[in-house]
VEXZAMI-816098 format. One record per residue: residue in one letter; x, y, z of N, C-alpha, C, CB in turn. Coordinates in steps of 0.001 Angstrom, whole numbers, plus 500000, padded with zeros to 6 digits. Glycine has a CB too. Layout:
BEGIN
AXYZXYZXYZXYZ/...
***
This chain:
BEGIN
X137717190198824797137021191318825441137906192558825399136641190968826909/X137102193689825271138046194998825269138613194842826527137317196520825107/X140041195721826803140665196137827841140729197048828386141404196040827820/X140382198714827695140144199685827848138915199917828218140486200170827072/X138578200770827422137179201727827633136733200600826237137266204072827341/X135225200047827017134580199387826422134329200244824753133411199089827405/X134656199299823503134600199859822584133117200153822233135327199235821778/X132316199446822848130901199775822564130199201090823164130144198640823028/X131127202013823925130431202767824428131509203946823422130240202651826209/X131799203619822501132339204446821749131422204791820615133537203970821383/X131560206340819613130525206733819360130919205705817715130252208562819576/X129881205442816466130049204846815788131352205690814408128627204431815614/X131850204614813733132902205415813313132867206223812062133905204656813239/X131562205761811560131346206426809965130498207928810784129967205100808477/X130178207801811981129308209126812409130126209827812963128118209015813338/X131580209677813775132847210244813621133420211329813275133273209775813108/X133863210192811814134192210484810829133218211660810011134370209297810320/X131973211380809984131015213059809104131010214148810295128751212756808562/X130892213833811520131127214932812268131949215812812329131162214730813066/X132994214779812212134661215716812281134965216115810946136189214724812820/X134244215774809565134497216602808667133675217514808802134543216168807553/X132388218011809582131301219110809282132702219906810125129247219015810057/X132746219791811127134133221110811888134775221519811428135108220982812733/X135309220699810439137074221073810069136771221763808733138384219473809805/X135516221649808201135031222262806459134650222875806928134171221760805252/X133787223457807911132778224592807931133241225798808559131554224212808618/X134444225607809113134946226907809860134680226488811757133757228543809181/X134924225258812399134530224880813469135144225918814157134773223563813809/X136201225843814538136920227030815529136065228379815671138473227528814859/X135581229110814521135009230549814425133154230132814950135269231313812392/X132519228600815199131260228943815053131145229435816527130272227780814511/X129363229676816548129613230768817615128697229878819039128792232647817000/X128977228620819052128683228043819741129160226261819581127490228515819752/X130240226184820356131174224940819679131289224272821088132926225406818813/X130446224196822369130604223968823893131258222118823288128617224201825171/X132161222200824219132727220719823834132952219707823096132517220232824155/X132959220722821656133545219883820538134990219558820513133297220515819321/X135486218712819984136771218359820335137301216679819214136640218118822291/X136843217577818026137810216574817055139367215890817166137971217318815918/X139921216737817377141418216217817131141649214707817281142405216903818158/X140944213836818122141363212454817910141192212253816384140488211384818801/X141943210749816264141761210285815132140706208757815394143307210123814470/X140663208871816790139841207777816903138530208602817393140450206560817933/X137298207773817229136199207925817839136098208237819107135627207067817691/X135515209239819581135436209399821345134074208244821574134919211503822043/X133765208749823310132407208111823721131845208460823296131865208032824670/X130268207692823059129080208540822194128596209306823488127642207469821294/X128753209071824604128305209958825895128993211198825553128789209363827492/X130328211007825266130889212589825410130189213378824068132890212680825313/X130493212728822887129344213493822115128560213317822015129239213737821265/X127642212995823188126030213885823305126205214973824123124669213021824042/X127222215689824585127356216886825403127938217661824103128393216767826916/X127927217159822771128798218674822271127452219446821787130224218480820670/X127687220470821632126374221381821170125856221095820076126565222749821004/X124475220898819957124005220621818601123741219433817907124708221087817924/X124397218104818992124886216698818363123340215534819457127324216272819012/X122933215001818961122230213982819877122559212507819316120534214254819902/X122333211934820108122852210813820389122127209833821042123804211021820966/X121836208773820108121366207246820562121953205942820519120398206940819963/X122360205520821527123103204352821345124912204999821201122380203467819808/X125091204729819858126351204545819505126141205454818222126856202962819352/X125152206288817791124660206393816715124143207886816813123719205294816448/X124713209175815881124339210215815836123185210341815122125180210863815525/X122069210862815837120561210869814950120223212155814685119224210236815718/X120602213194815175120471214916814886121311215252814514120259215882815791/X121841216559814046122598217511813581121702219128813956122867217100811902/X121834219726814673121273221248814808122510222192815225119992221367816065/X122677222935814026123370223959814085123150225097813056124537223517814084/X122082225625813596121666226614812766121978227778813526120261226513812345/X122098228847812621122690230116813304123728230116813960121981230650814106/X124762229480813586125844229430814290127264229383813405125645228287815156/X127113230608812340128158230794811770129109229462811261128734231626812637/X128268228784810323129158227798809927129415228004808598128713226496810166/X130802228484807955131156228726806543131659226977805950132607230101806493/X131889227766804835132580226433804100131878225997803395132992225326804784/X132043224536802855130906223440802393130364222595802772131023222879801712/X129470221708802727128941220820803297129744219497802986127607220861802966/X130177218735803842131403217726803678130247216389803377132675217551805383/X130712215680802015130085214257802003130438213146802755130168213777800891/X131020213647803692131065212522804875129763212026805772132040213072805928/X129117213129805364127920213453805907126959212550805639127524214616805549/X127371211970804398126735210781803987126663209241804566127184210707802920/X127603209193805674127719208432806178126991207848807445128568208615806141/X126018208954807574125739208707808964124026208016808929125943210332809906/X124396207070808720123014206099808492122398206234809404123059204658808327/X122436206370810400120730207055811863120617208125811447120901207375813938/X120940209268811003120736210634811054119117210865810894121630211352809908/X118596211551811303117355211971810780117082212989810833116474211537811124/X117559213851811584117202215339811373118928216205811305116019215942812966/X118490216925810209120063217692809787119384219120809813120962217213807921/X119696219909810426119526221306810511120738222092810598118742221605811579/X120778223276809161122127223778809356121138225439808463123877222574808353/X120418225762809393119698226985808653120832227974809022117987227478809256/X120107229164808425120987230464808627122484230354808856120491231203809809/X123516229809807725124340229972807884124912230666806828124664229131808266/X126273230763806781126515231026805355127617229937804768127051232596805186/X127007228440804250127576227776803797127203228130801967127300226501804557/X128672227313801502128386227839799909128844226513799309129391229382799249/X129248226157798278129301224855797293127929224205796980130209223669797965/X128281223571796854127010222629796062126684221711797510127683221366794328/X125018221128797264124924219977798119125006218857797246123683219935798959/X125995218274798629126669216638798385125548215940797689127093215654799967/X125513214688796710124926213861796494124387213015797435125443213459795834/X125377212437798422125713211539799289125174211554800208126684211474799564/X124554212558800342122900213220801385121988212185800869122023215207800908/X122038211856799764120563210753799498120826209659799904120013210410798019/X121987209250800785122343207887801245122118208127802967124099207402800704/X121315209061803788120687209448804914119625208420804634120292211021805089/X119649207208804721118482206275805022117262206511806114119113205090805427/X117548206984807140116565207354808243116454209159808501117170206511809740/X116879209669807581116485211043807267115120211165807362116901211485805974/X114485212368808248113128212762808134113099214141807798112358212503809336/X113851215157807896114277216224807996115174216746807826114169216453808572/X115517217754806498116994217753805549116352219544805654117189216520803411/X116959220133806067116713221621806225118684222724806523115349221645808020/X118038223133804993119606224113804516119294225325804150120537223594803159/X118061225608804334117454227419803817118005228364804725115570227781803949/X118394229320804096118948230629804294120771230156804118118357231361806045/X121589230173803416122855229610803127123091230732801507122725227528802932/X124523229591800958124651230885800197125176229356799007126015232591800917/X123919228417798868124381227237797961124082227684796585123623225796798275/X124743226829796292124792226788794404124506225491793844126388227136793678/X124708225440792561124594224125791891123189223748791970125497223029792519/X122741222011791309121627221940791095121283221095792786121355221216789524/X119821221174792624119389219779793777119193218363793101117748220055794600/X120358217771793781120736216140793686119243215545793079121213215320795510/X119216215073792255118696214067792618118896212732793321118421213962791923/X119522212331793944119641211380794729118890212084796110121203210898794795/X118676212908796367117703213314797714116581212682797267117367215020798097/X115573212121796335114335211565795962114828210162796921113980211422794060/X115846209658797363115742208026797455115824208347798906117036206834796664/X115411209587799674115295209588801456113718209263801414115745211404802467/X113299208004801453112547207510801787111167207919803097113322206703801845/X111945207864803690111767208816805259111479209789805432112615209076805998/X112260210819803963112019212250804514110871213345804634112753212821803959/X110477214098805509109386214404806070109558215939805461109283214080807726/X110313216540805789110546218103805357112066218375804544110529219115806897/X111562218923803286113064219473802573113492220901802325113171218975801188/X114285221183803256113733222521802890115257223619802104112974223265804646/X115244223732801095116680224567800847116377226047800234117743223685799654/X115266226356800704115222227900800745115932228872799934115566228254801870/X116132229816799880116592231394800050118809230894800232115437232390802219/X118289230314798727119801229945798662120089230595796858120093227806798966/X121230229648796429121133230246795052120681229133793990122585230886794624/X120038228029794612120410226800793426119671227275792124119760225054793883/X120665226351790885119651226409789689119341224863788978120345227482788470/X119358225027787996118860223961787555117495223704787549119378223147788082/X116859222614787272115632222541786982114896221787788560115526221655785456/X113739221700789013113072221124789974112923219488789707111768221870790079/X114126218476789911113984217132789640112628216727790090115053216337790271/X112315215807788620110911215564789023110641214457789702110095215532788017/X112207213427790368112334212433790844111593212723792133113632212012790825/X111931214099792794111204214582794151109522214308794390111416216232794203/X109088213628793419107463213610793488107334211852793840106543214222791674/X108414210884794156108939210140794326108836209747796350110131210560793493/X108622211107796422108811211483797787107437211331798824109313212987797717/X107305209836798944105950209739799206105619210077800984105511208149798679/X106157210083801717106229211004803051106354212258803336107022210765803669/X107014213119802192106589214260802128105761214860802828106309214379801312/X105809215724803574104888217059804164104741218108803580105260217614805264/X106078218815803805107262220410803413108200220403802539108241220932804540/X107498220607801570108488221410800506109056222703799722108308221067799845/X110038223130800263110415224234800524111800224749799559110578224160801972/X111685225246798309112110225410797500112218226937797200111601224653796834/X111818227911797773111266229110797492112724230006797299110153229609798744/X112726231406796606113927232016796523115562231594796330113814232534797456/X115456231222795054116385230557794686116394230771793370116351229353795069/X116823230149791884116872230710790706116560229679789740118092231343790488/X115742228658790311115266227570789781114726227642788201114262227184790697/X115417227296787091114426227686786140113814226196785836115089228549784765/X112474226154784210112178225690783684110794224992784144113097225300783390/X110022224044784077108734223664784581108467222955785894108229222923783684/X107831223555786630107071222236787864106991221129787185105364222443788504/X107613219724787378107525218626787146105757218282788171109135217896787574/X105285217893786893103386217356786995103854216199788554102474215923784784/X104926215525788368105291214501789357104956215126791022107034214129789085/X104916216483790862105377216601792586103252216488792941106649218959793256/X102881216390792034101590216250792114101202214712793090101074216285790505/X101872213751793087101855212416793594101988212139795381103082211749792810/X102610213675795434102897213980796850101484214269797450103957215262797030/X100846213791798062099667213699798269099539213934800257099201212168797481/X100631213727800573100607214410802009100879215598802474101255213922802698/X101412215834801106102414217575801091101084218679801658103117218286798783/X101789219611803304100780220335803813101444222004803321100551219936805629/X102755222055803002103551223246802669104192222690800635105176223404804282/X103732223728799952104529223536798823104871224871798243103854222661797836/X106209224970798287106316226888798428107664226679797197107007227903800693/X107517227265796033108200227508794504108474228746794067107399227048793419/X107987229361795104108034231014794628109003231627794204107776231880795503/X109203232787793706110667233740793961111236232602793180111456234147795814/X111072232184791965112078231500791103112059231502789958112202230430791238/X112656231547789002112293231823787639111811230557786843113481232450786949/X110605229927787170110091228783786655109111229261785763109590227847787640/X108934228568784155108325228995783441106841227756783211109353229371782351/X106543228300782114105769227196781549104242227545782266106500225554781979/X103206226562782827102376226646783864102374226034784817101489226565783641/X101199225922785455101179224831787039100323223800786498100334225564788764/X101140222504786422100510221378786584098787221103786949101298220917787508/X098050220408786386096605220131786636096685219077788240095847219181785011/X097395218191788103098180217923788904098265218168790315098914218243788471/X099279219660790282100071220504790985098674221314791950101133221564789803/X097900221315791266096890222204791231095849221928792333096313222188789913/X096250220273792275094469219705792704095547219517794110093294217755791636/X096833219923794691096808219529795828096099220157796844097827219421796097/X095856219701798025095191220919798796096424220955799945093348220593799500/X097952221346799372098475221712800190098709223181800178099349221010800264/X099013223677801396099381225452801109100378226048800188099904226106802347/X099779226083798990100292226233797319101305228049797383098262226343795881/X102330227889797799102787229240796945103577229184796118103298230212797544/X103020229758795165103612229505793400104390230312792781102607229512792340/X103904231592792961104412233141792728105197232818792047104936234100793769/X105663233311790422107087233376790069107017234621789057107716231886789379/X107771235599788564107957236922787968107838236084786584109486237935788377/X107371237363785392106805237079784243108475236308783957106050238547783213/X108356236079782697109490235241782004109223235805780124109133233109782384/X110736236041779901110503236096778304110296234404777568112080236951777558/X109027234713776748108569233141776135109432233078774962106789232903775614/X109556233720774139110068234636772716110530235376772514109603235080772042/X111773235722772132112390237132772266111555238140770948114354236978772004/X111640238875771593111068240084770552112407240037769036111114242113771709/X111496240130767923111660240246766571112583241863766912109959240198765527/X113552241891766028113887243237765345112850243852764152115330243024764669/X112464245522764347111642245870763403112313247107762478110318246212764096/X112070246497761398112430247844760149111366248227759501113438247492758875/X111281249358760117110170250705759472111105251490758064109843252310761108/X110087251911756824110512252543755728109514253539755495110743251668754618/X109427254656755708108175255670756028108992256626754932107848256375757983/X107079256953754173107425257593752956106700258821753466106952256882751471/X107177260359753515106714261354754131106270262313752748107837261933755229/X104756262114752549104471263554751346103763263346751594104630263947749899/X102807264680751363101756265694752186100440264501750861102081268357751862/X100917264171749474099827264069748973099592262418749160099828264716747553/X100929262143749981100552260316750008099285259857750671101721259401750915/X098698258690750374097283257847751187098098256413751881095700257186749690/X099740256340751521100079255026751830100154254884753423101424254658751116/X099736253995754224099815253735755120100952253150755977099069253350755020/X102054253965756823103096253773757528102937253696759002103908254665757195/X101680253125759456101766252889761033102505251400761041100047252881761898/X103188251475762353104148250203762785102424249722763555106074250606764161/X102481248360763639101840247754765123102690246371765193099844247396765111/X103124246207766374103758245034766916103157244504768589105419245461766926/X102599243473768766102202242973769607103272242140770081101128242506769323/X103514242800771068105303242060772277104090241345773317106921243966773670/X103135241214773303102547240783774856102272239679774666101314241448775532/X102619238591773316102728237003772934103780236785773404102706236482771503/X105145237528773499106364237488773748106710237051774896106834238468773571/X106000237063776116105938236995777247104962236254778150105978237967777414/X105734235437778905104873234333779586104774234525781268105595232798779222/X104058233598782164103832233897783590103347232429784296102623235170783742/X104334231778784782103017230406785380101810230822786055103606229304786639/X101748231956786644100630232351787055099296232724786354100967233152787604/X099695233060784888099095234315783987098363235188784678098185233929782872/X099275236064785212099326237223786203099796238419785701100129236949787319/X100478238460784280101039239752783833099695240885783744101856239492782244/X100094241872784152099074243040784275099535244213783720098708243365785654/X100569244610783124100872246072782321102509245318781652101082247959783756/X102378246114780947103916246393779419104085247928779904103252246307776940/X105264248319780220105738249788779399107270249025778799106057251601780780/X107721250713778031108388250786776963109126251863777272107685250825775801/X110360251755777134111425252768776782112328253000775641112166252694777587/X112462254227774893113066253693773822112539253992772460113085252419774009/X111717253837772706110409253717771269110544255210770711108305253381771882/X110626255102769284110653256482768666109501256946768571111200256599767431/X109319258628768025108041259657768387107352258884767310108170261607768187/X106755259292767895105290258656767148104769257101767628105594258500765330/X105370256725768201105228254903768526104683255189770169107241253681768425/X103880254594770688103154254221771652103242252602772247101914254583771173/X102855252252773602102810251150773647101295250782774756104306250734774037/X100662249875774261098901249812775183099474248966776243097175248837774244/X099575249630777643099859249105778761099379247834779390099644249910779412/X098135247719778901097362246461779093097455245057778031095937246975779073/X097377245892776653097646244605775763099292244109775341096850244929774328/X099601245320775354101422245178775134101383245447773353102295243059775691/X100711246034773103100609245742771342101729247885771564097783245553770158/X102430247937770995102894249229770297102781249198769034104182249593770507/X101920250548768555101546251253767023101597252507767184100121250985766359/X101305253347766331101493254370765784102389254796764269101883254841766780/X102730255777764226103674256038762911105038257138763598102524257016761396/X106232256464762953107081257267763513106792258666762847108489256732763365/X107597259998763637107294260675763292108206262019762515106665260654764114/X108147262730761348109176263461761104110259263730761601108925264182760996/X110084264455762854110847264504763975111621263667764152110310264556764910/X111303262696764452112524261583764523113174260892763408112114260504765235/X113276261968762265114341261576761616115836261768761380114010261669760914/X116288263167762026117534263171761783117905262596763218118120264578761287/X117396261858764138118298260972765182117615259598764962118230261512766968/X117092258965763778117169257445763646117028257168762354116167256663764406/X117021257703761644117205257136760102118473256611759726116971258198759067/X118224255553759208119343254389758740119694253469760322121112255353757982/X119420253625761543120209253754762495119209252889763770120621255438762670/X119868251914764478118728251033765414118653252347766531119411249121766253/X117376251798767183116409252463767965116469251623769104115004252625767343/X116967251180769976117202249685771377115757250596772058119453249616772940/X114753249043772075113801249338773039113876248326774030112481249461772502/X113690249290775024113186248014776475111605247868777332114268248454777969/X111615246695776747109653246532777166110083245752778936108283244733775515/X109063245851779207108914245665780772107784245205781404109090246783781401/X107670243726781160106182243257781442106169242747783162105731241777780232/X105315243426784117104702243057785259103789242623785586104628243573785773/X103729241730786939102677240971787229102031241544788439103061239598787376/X101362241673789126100380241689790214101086241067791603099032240790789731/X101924240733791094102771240349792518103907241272792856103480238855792435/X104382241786791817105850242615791988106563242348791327106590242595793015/X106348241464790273107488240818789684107404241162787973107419239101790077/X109004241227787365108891241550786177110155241260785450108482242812786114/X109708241240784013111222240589783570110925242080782282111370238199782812/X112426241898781524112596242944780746113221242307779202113584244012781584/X112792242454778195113130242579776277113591243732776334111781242552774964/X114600243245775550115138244620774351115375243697772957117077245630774902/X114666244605771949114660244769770899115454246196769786113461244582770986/X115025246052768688115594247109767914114604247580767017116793246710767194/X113975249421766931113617249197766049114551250360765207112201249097766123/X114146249894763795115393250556762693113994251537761770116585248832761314/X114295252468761674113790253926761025114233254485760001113924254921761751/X113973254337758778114661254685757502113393255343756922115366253353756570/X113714257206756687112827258730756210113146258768754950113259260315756923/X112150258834753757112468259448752918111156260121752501113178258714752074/X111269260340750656110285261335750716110093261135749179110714262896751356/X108663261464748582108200261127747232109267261388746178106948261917746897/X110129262647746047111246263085745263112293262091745565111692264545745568/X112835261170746196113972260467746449113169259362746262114813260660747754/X112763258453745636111883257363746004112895256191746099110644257112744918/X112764255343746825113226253721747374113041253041746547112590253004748489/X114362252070746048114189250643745447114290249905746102114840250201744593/X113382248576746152114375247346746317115000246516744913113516246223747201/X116257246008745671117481245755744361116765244472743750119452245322744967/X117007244338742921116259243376742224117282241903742457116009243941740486/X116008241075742551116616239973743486117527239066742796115533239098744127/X117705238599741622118404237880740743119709238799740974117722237737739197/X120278240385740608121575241125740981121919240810742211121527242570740915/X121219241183743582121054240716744370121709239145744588119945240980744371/X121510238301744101122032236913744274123349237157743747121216235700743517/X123718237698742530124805237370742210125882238212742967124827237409740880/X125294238943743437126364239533744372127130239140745561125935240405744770/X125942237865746102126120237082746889126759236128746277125159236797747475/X126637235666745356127451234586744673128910234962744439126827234238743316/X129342236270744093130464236677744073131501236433745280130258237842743814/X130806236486746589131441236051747601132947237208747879131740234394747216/X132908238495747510133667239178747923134331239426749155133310239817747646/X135494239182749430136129238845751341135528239952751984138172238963751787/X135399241137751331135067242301752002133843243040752290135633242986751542/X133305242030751700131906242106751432131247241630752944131474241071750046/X130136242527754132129365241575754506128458241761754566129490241105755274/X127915241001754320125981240807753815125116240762755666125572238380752574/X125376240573756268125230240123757323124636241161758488126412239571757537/X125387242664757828124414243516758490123464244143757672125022244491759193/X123169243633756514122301244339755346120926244135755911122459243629753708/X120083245044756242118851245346756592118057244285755190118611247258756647/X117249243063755936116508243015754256114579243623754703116548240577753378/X114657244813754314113109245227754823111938244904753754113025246950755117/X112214243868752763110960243422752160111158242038751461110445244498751133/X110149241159752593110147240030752083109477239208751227110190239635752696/X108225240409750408107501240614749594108057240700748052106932241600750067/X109352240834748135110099241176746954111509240175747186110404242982746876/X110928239019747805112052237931747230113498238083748702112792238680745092/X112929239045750065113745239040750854115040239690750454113806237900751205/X114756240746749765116105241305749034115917243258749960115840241215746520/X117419243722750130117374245063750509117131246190749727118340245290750986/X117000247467750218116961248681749717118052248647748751117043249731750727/X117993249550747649119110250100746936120186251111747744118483250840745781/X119796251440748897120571252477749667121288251769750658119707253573750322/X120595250816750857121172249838752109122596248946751098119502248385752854/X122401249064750042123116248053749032124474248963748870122157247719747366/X124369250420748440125084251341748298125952251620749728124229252380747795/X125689251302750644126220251992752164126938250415752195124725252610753788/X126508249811752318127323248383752997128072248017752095126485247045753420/X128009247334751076128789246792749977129995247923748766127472246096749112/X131128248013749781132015248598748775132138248518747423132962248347749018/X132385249202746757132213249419745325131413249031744433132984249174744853/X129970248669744979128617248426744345127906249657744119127746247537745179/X127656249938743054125821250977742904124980250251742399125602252425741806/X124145250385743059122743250499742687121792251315742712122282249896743067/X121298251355741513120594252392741103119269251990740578121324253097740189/X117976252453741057116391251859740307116233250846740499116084251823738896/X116999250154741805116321248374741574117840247602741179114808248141739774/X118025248289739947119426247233739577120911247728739722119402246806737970/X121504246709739598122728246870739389123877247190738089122885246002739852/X123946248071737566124574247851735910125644247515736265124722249071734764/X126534247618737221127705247930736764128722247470738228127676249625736212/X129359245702738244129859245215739425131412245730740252129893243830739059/X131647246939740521132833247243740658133731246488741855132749248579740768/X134491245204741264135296244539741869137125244997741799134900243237741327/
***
């Protein structure tokens, strides 16, 4: 028989032990409500005395709450935390904790309630939180996590609240969270998730907020314009490029494109996202030979918008100077020559109609001691 203080009225030691690491990691001394906490043993106190510390409840021998929200707790979240097999409700909102959440959270067997929104976390969400059996509400909010939405979480057949919102989540709603069939809150918003919403996802009738800002699907192509300027030409030099394939929305909510950037004469249709027109005289002595950086800007109906940049390249001439392309066999062998000084790499090739080979001018400017002249090359100066 004990001799002391009955060991059974002592609090349990793995719940201790995660308590006294949440203090000593999180900044205990500075929180702003700490009424009779008092780690320093190395042994377990009474579980009576900690049910008087603030924030802590207590059954038996066995810590079953955690509430300490708003109460200035920095640091990280300690995987000791994992230890506390009664726990069921962990509340640590509005703080400013940062690191990653522990794995070791998915070993909360009697967890009903895992709530960390408003914090300053990183890293991905565990999957090992799918194996809280129990758990009723998840909520990690208006934090920073990324990574993708484990689709193990649809796993989560007690589910109510799921609370994922404002955070930097990319890539697809896993169709899985569709299985959650009790879920009364499902909030994804404010995250950069692409793709669409699940058929799934769709048919829940829980309170669905989805919201997420457009997303680039495709990056926009680089464009090379070659505009032939005489009064007696019929050839046709309008650009049209449709950027509004380029761009995706799980919502399909995008509602306007603008454009910055775009040389005179180029336009962009706010609604379809298609820019045409013909560049224009004017803008030749500030873009000929020379990129043009555009930035398109597709928005949605919610507020939200993501931004492309592209290039377009503008090369003026005129019926008296007329344009070759180098003829493609010279062309190869020039490449075959493999000159160290040679790089091919920024050579504009603006016609892929002619074997994917460049201008004669573009050939002359980049490649040291080459001319070309009419298409060919006579003459390889190595």
């Amino acid at each position: 028989m004990p001799t002391n203080e009955n060991e059974t009225d002592k609090l349990n030691a793995a719940d201790y032990t995660g308590i006294q690491a949440l203090y000593n990691q999180t900044g205990g001394p500075d929180w702003l409500n700490k009424e009779n906490w008092d780690v320093s043993s190395d042994t377990p106190p009474s579980a009576q005395e900690v049910a008087t510390w603030h924030g802590i409840t207590v059954e038996g021998s066995r810590v079953t709450e955690i509430k300490l929200n708003n109460n200035n707790l920095t640091g990280t979240i300690p995987s000791e935390l994992g230890g506390l097999s009664s726990l069921q409700h962990l509340n640590l909102i509005n703080n400013s904790l940062t690191g990653t959440i522990p794995s070791e959270l998915g070993g909360l067997s009697s967890l009903t309630k895992l709530r960390l929104h408003n914090n300053d976390l990183t890293g991905t969400i565990p999957t090992e939180l799918s194996e809280l059996a129990n758990l009723q509400i998840l909520g990690l909010s208006a934090n920073a996590l990324t990574g993708t939405i484990p689709s193990q979480l649809g796993n989560l057949s007690s589910l109510t609240g799921l609370f994922l919102h404002q955070n930097e989540l990319t890539g697809t709603i896993p169709p899985e969270l569709g299985n959650l069939t009790s879920l009364r809150n499902l909030w994804l918003k404010d995250n950069r998730l692409t793709g669409g919403i699940p058929p799934s996802v769709e048919a829940l009738s829980a309170n669905k907020q989805l919201e997420n800002p457009p997303y680039v699907e495709v990056q926009i192509e680089d464009v090379d314009a070659v505009v032939e300027y005489d009064e007696n030409s019929t050839r046709d030099h309008s650009i049209r490029v449709d950027i509004g394939e380029n761009f995706g929305d799980i919502n399909d909510n995008i509602t306007s494109y603008s454009a910055s950037g775009l040389p005179d004469g180029l336009t962009i249709d706010p609604i379809t996202g298609v820019i045409s027109g013909t560049p224009t005289r004017s803008a030749a002595a500030n873009f000929a030979d020379s990129n043009k950086i555009v930035t398109i800007t597709a928005s949605d109906d919610a507020g939200g918008s993501v931004t492309d940049k592209f290039n377009i390249t503008v090369s003026f001439f005129n019926s008296s100077a007329r344009l070759y392309f180098t003829n493609a066999s010279d062309y190869k062998t020039l490449k075959d020559i493999n000159n160290r000084y040679w790089n091919f790499t920024n050579i504009r090739v603006t016609d892929r109609y002619h074997g994917s080979v460049p201008l004669d001018i573009n050939v002359n400017r980049m490649l040291n001691g080459v001319t070309a002249e009419n298409g060919c090359i006579p003459d390889l100066q190595r």
